[in-house]
C-alpha atoms as an extended CHARMM CRD file, in Angstrom:
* protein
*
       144  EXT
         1         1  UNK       CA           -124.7290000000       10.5930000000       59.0550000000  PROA      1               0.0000000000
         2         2  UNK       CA           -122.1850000000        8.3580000000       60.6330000000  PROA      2               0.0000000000
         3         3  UNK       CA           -122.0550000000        8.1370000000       64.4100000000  PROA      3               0.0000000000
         4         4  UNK       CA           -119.1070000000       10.2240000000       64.8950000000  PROA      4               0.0000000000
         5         5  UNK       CA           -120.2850000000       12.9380000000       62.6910000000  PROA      5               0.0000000000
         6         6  UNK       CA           -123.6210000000       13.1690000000       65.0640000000  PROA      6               0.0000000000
         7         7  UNK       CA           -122.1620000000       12.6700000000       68.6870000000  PROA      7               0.0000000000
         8         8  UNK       CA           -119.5210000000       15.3670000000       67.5180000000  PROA      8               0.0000000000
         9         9  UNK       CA           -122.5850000000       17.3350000000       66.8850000000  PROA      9               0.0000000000
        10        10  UNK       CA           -124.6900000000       16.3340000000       70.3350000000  PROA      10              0.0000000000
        11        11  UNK       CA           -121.3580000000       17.2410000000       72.1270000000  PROA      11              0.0000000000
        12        12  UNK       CA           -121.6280000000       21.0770000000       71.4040000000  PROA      12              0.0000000000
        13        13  UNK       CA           -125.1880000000       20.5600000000       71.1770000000  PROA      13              0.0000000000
        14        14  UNK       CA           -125.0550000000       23.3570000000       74.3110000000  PROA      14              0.0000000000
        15        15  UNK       CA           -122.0520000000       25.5450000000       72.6070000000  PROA      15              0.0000000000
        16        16  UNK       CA           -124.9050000000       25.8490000000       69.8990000000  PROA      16              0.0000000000
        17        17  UNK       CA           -127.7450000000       26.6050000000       71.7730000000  PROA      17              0.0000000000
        18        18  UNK       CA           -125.7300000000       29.4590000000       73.8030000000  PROA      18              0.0000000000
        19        19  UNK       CA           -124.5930000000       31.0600000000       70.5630000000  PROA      19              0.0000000000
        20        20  UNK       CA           -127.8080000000       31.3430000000       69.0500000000  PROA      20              0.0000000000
        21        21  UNK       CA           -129.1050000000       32.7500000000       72.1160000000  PROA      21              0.0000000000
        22        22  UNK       CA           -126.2080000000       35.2770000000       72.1620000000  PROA      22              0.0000000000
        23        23  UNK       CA           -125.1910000000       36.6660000000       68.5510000000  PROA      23              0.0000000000
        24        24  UNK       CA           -126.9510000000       38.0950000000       66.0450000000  PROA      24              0.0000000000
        25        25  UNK       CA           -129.0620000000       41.5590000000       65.4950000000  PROA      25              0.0000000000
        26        26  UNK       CA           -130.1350000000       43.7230000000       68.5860000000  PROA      26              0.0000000000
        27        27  UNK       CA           -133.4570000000       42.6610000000       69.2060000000  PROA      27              0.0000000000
        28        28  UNK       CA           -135.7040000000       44.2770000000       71.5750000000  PROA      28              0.0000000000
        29        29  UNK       CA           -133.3410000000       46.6910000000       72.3990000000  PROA      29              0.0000000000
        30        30  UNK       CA           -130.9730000000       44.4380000000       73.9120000000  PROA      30              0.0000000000
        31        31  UNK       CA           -127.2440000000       43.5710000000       72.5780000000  PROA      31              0.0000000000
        32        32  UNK       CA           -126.0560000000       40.4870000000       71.2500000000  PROA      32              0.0000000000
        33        33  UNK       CA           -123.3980000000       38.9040000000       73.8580000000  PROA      33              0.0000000000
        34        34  UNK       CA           -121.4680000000       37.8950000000       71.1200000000  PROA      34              0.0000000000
        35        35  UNK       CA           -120.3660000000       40.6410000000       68.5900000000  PROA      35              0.0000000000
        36        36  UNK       CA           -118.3600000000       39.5630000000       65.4810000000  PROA      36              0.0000000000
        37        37  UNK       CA           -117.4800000000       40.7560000000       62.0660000000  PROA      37              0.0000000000
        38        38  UNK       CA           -120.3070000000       38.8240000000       59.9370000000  PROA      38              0.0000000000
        39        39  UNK       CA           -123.1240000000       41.0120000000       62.2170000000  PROA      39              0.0000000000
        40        40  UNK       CA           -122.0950000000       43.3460000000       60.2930000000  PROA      40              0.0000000000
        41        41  UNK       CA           -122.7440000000       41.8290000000       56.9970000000  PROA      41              0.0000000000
        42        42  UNK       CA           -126.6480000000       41.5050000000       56.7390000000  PROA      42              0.0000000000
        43        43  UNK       CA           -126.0500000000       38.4620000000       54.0070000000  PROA      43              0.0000000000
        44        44  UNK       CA           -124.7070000000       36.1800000000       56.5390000000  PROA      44              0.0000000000
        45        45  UNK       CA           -127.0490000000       33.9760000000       59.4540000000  PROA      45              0.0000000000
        46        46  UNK       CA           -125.3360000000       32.8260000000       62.3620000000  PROA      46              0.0000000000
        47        47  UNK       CA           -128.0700000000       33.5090000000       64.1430000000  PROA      47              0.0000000000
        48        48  UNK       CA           -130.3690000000       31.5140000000       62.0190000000  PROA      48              0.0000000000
        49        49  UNK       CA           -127.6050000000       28.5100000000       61.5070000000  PROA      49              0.0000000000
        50        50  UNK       CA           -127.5280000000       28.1110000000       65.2280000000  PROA      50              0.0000000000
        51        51  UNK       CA           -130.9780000000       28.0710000000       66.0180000000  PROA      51              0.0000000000
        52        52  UNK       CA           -131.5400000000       25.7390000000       63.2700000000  PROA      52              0.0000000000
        53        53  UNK       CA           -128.7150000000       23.0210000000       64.7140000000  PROA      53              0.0000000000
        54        54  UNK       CA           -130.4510000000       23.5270000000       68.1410000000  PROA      54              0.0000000000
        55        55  UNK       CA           -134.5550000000       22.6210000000       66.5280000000  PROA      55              0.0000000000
        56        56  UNK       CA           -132.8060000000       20.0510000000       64.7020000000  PROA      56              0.0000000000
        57        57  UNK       CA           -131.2920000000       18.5740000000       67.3580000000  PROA      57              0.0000000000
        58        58  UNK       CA           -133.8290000000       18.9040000000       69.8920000000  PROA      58              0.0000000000
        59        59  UNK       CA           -136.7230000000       17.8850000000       67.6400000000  PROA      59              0.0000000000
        60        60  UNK       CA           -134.8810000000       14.6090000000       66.2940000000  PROA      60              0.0000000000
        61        61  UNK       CA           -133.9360000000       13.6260000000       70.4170000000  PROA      61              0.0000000000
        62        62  UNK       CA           -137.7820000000       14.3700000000       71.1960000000  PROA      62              0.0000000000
        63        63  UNK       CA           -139.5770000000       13.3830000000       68.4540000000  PROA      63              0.0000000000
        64        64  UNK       CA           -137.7040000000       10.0190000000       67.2970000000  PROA      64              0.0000000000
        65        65  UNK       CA           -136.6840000000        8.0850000000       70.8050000000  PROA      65              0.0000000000
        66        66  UNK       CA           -138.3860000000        6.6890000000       73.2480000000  PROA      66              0.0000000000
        67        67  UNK       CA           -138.3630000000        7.7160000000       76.9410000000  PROA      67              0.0000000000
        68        68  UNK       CA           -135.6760000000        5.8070000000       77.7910000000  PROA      68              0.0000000000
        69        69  UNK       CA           -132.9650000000        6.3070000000       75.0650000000  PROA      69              0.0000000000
        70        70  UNK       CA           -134.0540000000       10.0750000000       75.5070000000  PROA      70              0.0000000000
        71        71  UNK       CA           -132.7880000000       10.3540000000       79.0730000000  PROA      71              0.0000000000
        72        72  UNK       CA           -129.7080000000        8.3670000000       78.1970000000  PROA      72              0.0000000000
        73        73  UNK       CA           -129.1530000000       11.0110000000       75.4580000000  PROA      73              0.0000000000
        74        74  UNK       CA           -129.9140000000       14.1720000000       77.4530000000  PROA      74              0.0000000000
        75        75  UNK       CA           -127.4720000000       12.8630000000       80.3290000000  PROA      75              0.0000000000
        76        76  UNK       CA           -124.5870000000       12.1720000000       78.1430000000  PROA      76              0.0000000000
        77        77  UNK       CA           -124.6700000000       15.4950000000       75.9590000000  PROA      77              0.0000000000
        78        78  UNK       CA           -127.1830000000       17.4950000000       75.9780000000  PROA      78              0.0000000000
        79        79  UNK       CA           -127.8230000000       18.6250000000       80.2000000000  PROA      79              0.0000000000
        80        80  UNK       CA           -125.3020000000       20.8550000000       81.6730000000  PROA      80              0.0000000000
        81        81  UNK       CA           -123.5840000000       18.2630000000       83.5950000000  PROA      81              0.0000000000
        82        82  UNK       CA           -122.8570000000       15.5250000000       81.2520000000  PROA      82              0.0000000000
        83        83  UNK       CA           -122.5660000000       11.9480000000       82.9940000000  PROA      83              0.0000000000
        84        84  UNK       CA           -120.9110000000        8.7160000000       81.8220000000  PROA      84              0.0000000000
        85        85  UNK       CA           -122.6650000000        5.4080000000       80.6110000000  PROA      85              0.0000000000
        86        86  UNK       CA           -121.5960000000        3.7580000000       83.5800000000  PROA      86              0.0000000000
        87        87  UNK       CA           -122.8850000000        6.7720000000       85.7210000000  PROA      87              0.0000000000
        88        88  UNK       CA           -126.4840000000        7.1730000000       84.1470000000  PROA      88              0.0000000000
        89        89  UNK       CA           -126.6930000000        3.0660000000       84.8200000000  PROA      89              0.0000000000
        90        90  UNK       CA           -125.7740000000        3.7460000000       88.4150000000  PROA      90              0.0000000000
        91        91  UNK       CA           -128.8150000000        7.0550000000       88.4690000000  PROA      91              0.0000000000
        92        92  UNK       CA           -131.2000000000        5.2080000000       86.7970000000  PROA      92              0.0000000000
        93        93  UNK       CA           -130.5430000000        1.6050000000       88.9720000000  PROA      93              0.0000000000
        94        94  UNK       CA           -130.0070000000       -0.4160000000       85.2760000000  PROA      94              0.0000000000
        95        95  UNK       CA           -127.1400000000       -2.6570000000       83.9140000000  PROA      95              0.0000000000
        96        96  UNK       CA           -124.7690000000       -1.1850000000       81.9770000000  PROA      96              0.0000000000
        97        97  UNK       CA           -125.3310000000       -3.4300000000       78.9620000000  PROA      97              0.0000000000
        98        98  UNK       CA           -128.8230000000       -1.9480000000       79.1580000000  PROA      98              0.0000000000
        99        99  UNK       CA           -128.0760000000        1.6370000000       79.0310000000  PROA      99              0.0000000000
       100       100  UNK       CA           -125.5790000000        0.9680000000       76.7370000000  PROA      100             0.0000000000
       101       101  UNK       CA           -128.0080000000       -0.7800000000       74.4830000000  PROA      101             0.0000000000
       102       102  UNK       CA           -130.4250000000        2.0200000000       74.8690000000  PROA      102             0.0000000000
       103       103  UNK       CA           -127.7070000000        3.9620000000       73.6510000000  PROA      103             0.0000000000
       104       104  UNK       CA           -126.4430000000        2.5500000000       70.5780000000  PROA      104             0.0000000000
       105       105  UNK       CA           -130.5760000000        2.4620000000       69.5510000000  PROA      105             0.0000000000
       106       106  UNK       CA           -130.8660000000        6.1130000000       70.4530000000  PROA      106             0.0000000000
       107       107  UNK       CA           -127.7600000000        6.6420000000       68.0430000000  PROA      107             0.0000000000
       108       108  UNK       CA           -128.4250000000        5.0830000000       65.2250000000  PROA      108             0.0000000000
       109       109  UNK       CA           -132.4580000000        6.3870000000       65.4470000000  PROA      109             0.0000000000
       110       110  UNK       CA           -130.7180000000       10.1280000000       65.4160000000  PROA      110             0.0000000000
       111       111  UNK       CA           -128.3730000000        8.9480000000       62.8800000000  PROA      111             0.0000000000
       112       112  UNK       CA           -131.2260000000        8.5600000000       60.5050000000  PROA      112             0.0000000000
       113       113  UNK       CA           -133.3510000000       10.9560000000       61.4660000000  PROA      113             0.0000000000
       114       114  UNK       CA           -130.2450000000       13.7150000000       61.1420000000  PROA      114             0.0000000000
       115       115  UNK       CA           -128.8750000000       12.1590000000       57.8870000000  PROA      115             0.0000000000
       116       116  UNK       CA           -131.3720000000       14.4430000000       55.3570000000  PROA      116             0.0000000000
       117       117  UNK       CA           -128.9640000000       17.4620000000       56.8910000000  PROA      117             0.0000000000
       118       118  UNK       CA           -125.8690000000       18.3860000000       55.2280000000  PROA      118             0.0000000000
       119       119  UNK       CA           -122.4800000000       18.7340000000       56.3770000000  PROA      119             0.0000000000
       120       120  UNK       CA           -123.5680000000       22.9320000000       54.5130000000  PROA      120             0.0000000000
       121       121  UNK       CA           -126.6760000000       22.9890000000       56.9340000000  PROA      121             0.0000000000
       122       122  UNK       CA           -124.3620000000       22.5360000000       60.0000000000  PROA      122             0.0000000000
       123       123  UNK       CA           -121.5000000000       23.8230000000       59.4260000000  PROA      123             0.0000000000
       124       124  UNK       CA           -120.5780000000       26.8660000000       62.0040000000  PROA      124             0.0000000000
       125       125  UNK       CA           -118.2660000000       29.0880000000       60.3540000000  PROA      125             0.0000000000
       126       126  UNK       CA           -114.8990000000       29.2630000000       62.5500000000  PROA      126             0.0000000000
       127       127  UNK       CA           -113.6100000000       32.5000000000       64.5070000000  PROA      127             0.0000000000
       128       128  UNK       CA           -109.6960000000       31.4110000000       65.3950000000  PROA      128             0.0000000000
       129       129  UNK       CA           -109.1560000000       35.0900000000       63.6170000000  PROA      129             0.0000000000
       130       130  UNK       CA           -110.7040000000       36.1810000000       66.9280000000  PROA      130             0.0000000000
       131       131  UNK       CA           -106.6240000000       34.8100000000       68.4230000000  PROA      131             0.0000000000
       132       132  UNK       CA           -105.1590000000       36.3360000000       65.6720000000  PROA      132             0.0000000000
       133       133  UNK       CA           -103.3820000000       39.5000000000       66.8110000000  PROA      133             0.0000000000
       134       134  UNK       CA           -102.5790000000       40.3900000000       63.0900000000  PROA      134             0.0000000000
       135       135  UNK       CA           -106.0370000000       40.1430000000       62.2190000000  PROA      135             0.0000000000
       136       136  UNK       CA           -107.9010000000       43.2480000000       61.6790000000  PROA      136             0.0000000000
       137       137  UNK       CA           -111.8160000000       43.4790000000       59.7000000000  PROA      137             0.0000000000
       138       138  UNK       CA           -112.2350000000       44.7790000000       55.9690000000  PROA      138             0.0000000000
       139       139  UNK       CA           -114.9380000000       45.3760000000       54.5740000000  PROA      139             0.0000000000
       140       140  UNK       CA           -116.2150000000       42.9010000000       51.7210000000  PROA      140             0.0000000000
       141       141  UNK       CA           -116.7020000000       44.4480000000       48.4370000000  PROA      141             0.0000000000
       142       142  UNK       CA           -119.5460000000       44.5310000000       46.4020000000  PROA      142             0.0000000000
       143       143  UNK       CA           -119.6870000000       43.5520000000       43.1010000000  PROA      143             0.0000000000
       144       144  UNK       CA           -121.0150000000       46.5150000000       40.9270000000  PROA      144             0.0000000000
């Protein structure tokens, strides 16, 4: 996976993580947030795809960096309020070469740890139908 493939990915590493916490079946009783056409289709897995780009994610950052490159990481994408290079040198009283450095390792660690998933694995299937004010659902049809 090249780096812009997987910083693309840490960007809306939170975009993920909300939607899998927010669409698929009712469980306990409680409705999903998000409500689209494929809940209605028991063959497709948001749900599951979602959750599965959020473990990935979170398992490669904790799992294959150190301390260091993990904070850099969490501060740039994944926490709520994301923070510059320059700005997490400034927090964490470094150099910027350093945190830069520590970033660039972090990368390319992810990079390999993330390359075994394909493109298929986490790929979110688009909604701009959703903006569409022609659009309207049909039913699929099943082969016989």
């Amino acid at each position: 996976m090249n780096h812009n493939q997987l910083t693309e990915i840490l960007k809306y590493y939170r975009s993920y993580e909300y939607a899998a916490m927010n669409c698929g079946p009712v469980e306990n009783d409680r409705l999903p947030l998000v409500i689209s056409e494929r809940m209605r289709n028991p063959g497709m897995w948001d749900k599951t795809r979602y959750n599965r780009i959020v473990n990935i994610i979170k398992g490669a950052v904790d799992y294959c960096l150190d301390d260091d490159q993990r904070t850099v990481i969490m501060r740039k994408y994944l926490e709520r309020n994301r923070l510059t290079l320059s700005e997490i040198s400034n927090l964490l009283h470094k150099d910027r070469t350093t945190i830069g450095r520590w970033h660039k390792e972090a990368l390319s660690k992810l990079a390999i740890a993330l390359e075994p998933f394909s493109e298929e694995i986490l790929e979110i299937t688009p909604l701009e139908h959703m903006f569409d004010s022609n659009w309207k659902f049909e039913e699929s049809k099943e082969p016989a």
